[in-house]
MDTraj code that builds the backbone (N, CA, C; nanometers):
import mdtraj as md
import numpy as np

residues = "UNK UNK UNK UNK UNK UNK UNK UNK UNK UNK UNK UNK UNK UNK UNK UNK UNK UNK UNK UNK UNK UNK UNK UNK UNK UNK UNK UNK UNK UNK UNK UNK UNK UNK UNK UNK UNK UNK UNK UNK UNK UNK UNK UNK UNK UNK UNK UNK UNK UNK UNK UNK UNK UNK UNK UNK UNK UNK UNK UNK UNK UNK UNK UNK UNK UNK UNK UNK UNK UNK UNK UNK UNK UNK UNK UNK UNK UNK".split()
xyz = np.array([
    [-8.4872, -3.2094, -2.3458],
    [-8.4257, -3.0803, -2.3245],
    [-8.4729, -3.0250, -2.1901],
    [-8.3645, -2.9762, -2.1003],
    [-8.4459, -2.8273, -2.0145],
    [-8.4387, -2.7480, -2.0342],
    [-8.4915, -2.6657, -1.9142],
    [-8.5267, -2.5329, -1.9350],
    [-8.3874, -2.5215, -1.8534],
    [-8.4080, -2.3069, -1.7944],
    [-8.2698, -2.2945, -1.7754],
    [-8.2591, -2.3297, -1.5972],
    [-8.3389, -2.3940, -1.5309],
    [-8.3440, -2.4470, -1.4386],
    [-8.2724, -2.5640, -1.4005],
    [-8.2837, -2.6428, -1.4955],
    [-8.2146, -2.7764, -1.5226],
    [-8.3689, -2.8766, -1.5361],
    [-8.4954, -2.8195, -1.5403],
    [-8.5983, -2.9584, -1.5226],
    [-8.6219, -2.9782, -1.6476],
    [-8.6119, -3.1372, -1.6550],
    [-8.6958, -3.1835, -1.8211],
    [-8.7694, -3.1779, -1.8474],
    [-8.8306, -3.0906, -2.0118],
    [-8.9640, -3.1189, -2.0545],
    [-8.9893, -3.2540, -2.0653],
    [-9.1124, -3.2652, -2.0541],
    [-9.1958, -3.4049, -2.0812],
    [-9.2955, -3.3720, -2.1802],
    [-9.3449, -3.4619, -2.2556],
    [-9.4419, -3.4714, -2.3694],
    [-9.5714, -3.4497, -2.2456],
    [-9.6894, -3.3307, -2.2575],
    [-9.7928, -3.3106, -2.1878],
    [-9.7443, -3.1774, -2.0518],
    [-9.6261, -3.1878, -2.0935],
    [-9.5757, -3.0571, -1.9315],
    [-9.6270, -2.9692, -2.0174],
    [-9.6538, -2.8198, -1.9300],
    [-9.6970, -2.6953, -1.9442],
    [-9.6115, -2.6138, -1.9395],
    [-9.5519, -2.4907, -2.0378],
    [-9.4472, -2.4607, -2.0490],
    [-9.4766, -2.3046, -2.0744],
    [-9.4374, -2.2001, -2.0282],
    [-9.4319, -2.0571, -2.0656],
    [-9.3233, -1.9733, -2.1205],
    [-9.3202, -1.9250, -2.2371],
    [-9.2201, -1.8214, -2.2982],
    [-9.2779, -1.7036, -2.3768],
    [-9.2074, -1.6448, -2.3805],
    [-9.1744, -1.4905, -2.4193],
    [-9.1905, -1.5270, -2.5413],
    [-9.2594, -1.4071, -2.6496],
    [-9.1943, -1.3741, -2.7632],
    [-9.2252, -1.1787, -2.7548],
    [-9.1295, -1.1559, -2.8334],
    [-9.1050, -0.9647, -2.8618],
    [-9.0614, -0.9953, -2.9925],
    [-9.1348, -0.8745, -3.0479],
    [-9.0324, -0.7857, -3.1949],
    [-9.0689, -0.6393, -3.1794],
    [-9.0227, -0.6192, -3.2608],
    [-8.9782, -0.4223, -3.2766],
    [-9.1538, -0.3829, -3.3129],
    [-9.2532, -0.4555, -3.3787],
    [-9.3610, -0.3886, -3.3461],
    [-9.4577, -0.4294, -3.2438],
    [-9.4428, -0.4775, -3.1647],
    [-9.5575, -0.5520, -3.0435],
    [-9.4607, -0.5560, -2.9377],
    [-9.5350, -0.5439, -2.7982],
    [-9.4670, -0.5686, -2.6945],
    [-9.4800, -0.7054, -2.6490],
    [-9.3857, -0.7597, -2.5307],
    [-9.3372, -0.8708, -2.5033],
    [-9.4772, -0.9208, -2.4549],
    [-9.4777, -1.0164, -2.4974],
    [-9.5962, -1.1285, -2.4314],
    [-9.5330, -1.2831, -2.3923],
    [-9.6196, -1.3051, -2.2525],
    [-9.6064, -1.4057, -2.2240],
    [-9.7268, -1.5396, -2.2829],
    [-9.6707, -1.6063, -2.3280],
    [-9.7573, -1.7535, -2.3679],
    [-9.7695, -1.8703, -2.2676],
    [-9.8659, -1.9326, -2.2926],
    [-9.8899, -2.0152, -2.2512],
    [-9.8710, -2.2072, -2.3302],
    [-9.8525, -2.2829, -2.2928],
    [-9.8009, -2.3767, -2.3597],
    [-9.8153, -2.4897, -2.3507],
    [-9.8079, -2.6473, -2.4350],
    [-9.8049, -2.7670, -2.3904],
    [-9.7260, -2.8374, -2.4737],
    [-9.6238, -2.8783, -2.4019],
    [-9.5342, -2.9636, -2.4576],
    [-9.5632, -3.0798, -2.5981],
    [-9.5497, -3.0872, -2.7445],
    [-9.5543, -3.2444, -2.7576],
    [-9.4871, -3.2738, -2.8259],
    [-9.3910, -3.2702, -2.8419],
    [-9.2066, -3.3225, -2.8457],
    [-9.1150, -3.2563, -2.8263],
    [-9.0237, -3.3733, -2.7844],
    [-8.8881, -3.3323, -2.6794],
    [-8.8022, -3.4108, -2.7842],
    [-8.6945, -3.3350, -2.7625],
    [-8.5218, -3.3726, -2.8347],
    [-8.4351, -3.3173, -2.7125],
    [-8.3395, -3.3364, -2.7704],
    [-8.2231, -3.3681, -2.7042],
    [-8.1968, -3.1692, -2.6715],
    [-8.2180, -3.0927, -2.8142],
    [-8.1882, -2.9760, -2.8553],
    [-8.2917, -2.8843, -2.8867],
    [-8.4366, -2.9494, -2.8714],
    [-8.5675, -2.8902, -2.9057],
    [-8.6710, -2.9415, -2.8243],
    [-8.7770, -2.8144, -2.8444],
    [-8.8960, -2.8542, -2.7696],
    [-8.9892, -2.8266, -2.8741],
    [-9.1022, -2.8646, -2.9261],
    [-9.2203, -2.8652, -2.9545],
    [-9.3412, -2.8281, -2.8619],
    [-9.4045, -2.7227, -2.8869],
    [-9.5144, -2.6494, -2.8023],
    [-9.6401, -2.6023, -2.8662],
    [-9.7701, -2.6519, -2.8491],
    [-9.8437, -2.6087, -2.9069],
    [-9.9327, -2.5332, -2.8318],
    [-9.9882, -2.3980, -2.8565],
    [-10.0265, -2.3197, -2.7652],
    [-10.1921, -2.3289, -2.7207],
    [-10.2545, -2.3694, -2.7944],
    [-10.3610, -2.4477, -2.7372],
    [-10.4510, -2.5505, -2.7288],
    [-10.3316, -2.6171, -2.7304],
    [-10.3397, -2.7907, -2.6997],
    [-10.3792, -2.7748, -2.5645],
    [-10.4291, -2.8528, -2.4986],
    [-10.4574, -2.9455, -2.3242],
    [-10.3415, -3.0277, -2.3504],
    [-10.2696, -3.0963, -2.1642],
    [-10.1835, -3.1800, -2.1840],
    [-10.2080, -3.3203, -2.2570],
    [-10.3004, -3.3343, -2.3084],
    [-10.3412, -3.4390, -2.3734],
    [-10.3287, -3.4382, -2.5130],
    [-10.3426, -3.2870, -2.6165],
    [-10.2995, -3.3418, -2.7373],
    [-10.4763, -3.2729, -2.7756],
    [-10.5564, -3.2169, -2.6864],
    [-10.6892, -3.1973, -2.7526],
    [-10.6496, -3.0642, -2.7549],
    [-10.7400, -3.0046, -2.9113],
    [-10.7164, -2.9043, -2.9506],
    [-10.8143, -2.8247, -2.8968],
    [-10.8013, -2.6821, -2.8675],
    [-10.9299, -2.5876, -2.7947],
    [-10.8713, -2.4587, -2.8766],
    [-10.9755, -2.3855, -2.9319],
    [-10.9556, -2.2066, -2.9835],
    [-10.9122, -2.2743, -3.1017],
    [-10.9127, -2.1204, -3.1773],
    [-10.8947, -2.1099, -3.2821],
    [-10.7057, -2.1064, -3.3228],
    [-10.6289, -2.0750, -3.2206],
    [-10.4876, -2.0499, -3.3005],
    [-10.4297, -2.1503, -3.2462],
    [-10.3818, -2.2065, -3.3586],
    [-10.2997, -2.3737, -3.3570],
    [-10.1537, -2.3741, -3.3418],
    [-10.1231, -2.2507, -3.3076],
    [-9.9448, -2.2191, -3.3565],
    [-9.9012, -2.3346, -3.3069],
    [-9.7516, -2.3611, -3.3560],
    [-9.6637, -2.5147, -3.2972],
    [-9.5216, -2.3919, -3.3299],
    [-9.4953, -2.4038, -3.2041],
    [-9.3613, -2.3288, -3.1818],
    [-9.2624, -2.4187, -3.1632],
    [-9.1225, -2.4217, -3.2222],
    [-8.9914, -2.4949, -3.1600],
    [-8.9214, -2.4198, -3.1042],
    [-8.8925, -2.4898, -2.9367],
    [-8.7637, -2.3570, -2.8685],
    [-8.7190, -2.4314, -2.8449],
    [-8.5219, -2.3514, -2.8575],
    [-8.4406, -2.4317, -2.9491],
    [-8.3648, -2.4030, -2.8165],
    [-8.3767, -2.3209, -2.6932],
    [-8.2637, -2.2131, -2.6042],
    [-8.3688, -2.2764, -2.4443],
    [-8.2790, -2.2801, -2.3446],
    [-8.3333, -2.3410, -2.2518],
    [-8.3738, -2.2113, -2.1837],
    [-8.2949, -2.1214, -2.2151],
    [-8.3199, -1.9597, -2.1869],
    [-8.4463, -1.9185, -2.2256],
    [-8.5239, -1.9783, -2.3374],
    [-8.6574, -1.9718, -2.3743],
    [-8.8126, -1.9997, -2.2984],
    [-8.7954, -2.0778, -2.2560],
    [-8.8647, -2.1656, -2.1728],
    [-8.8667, -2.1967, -2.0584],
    [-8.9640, -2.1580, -1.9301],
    [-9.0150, -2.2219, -1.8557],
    [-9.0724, -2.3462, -1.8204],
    [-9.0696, -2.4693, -1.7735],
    [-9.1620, -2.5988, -1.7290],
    [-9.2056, -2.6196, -1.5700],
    [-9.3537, -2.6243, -1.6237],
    [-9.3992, -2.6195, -1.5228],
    [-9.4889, -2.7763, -1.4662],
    [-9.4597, -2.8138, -1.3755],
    [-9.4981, -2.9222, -1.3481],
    [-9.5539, -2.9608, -1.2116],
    [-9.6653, -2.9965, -1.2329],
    [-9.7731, -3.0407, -1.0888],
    [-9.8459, -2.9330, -1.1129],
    [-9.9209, -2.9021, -0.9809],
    [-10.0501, -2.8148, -0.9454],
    [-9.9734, -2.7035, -0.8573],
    [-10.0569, -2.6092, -0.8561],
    [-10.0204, -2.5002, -0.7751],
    [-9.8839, -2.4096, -0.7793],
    [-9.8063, -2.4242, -0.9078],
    [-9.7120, -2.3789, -0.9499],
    [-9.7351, -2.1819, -0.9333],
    [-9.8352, -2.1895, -1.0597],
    [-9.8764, -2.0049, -1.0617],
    [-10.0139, -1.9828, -1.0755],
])
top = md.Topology()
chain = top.add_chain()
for i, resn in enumerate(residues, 1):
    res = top.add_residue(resn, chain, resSeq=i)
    for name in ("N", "CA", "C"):
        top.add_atom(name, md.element.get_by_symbol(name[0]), res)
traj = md.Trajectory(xyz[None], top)
């Protein structure tokens, strides 16, 4: 899948999205890819691009909207 850029996630890319609801304001996340579909991404928020786990919150998010997601790839991006 991409983002709304047109670049492909890869299993280990670093990826940033949004979530909002009606009681919390918008936050940006931080992310690491570890599966890709055709129509989905798999992101776990504090994974390393490797798959090692760090902190305590394990969330595994699927974004389903290329509108969702940022990919970020190489060094010196942000």
């Amino acid at each position: 899948m991409r983002d709304w850029r047109g670049i492909r996630a890869e299993i280990g890319d670093r990826v940033f999205y949004m979530t909002a609801d009606g009681a919390r304001k918008p936050k940006l996340h931080e992310a690491w890819v570890e599966e890709v579909g055709e129509t989905h991404v798999r992101v776990r928020q504090t994974a390393s691009p490797f798959g090692e786990m760090i902190g305590n919150d394990h969330e595994v998010r699927w974004l389903h909207r290329p509108e969702d997601f940022v990919v970020v790839k190489g060094h010196g991006f942000i």
